[in-house]
C-alpha positions in Angstrom: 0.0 0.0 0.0 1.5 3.3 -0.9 2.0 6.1 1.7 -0.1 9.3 1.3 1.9 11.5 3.4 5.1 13.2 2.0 7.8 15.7 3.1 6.5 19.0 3.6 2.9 17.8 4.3 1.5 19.1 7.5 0.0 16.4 9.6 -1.9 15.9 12.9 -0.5 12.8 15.5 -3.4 11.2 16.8 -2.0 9.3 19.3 0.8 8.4 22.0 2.5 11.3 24.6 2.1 14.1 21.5 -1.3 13.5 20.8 -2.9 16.3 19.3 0.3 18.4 18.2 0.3 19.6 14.6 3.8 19.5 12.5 5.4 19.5 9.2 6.9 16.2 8.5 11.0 16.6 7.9 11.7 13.3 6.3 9.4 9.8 5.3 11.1 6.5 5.7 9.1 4.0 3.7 10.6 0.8 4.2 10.0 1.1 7.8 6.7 3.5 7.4 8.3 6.0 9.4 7.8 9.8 9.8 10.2 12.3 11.5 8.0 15.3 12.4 8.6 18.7 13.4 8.7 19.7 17.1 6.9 16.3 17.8 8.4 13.0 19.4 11.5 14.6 21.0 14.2 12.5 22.4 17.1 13.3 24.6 20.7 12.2 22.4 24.1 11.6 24.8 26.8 12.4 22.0 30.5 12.4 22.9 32.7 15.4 21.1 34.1 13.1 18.2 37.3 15.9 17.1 38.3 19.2 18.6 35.6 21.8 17.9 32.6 19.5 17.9 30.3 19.8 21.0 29.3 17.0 23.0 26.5 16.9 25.1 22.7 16.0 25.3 21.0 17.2 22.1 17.2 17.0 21.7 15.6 15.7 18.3 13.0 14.4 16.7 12.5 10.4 16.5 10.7 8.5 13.9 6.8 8.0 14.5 4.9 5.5 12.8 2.7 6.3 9.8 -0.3 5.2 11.8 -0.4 7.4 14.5 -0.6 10.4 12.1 -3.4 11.6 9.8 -2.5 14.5 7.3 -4.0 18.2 8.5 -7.0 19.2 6.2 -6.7 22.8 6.3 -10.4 23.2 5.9 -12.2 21.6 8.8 -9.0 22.1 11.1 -8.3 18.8 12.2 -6.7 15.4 10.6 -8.6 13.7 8.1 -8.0 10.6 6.2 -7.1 10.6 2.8 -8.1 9.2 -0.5 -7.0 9.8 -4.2 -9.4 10.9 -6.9 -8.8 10.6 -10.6 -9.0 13.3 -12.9 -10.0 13.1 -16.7 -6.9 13.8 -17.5 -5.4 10.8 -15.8 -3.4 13.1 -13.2 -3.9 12.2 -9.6 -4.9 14.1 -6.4 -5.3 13.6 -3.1 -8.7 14.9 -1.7 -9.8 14.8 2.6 -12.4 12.0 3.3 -13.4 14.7 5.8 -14.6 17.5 3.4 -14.0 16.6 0.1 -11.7 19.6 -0.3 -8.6 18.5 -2.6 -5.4 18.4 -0.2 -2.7 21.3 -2.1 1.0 19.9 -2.3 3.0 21.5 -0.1 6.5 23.1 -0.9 
């Protein structure tokens, strides 16, 4: 099954410690149907200073979240919405919210 998300989209995380929080997703992993998601999921890194004028310390960062615990941000009614793919005549392909019917724009 492909993934509907991509980089750049915005999306909503429906569940776990950052339920509710709304962020653009950085990167898409989809071997391991992964997202990395701004400002959401942070995690505490230890890093040692590897050569002289490299900082070690503890770094925050986003980790990975699964695909399932996001739905992509309809811009119309607000809130996450799942997503579905309509046809065009032309044969091009678009991604519309199950939630309003609005056409989801690509984001840059």
């Amino acid at each position: 099954m492909a993934i509907k998300i991509r980089k750049g989209d915005t999306v909503q995380v429906i569940s776990g410690d950052d339920k509710g929080k709304v962020g653009k997703v950085l990167a898409v992993d989809e071997v391991k149907q992964r997202l990395i998601v701004e400002k959401v999921n942070f995690v505490k890194r230890h890093t040692k200073a590897r050569r002289a004028g490299v900082q070690g310390g503890i770094l925050e960062r986003e980790a990975p979240i699964h695909i399932s615990n996001v739905l992509l941000f309809d811009p119309k009614s607000e809130r996450g919405a799942r997503v579905g793919v309509r046809v065009l005549k032309d044969g091009t392909r678009e991604r519309v919210s199950r939630a309003s019917g609005e056409t989801i724009p690509k984001q840059s």
